[in-house]
C-alpha positions in Angstrom: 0.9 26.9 62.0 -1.1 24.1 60.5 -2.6 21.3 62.9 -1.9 18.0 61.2 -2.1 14.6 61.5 0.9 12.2 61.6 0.9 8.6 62.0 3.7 6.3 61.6 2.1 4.7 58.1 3.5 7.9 57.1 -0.6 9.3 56.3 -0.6 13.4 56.7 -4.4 15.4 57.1 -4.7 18.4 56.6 -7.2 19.9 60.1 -7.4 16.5 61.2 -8.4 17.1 64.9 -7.8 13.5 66.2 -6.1 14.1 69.4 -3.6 11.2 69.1 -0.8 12.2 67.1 -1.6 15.5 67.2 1.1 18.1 65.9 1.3 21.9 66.1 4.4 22.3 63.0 4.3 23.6 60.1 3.3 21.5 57.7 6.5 22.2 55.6 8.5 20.4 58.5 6.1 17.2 58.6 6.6 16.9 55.1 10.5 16.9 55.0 10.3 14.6 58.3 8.3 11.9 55.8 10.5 12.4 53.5 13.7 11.9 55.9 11.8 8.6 57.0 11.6 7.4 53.5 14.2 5.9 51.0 13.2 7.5 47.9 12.7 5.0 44.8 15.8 4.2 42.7 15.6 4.8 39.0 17.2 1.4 38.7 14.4 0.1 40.5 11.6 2.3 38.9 12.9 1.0 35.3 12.6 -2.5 35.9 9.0 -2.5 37.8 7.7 -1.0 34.4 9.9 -3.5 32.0 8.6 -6.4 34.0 5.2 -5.4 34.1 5.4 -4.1 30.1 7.8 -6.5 28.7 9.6 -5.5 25.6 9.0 -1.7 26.4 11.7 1.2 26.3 11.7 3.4 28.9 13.6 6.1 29.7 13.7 8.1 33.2 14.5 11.5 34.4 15.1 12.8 37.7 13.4 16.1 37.4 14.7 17.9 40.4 18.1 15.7 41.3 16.6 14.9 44.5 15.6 11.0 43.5 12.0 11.8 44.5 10.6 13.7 41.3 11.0 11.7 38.1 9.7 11.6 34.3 9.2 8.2 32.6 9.0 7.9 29.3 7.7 5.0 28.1 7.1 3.4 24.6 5.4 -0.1 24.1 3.8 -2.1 21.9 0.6 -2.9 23.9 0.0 0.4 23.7 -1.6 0.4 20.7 -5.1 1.9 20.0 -5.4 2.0 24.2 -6.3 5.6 25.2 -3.6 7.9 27.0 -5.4 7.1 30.4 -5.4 3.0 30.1 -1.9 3.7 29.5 -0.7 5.5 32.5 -3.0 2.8 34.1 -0.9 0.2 32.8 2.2 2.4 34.4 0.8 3.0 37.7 0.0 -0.6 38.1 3.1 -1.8 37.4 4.5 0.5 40.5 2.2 -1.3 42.6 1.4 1.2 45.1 4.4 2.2 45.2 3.3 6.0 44.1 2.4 8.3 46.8 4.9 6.7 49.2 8.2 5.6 48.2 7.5 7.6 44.4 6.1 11.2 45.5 6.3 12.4 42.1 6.1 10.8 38.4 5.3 12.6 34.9 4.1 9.8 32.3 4.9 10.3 28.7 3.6 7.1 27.5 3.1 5.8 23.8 3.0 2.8 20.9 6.3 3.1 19.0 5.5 4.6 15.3 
């Protein structure tokens, strides 16, 4: 059993004590309760957050593990040039504007300037 913390913003801690909201589950049940509780992302929807934030790029993506929750994006862009792998995944993650970690659980970036 894992004591964990569950509020309804959908946060999870690990040994968080806090007597309110206190659980005794394991913590494989919390998680596929949040995940019940959420609408995963579409791709549809994932594919034009990153062409309206990057316009002109090409991306492509992948569900991973057919369960619309775990994807692979592949994008290609022009403003991508001579910008370092990390300022590029930047550029991604800010264009999903918080959106990872909630609605987008899991995302693989493949990111570069066309050749």
């Amino acid at each position: 059993m894992v004591i964990a913390k569950f509020s309804l913003a959908g946060s999870l801690k690990k040994d968080d004590l806090t007597p309110k909201y206190m659980l005794r589950v394991p913590l494989t049940v919390i998680d596929e309760l949040i995940w019940r509780l959420k609408m995963p992302m579409p791709i549809e929807t994932l594919e034009e957050m990153i062409r309206e934030a990057l316009p002109g790029a090409d991306v492509r993506i992948e569900d991973l593990r057919g369960d619309g929750d775990h994807y692979a994006a592949h994008v290609t862009f022009d403003g991508f040039k001579s910008l370092s792998r990390v300022k590029q995944h930047q550029m991604v993650y800010k264009a999903l504007k918080g959106k990872m970690g909630g609605e987008l659980h899991a995302l693989a970036l493949h990111t570069k300037a066309p050749d």
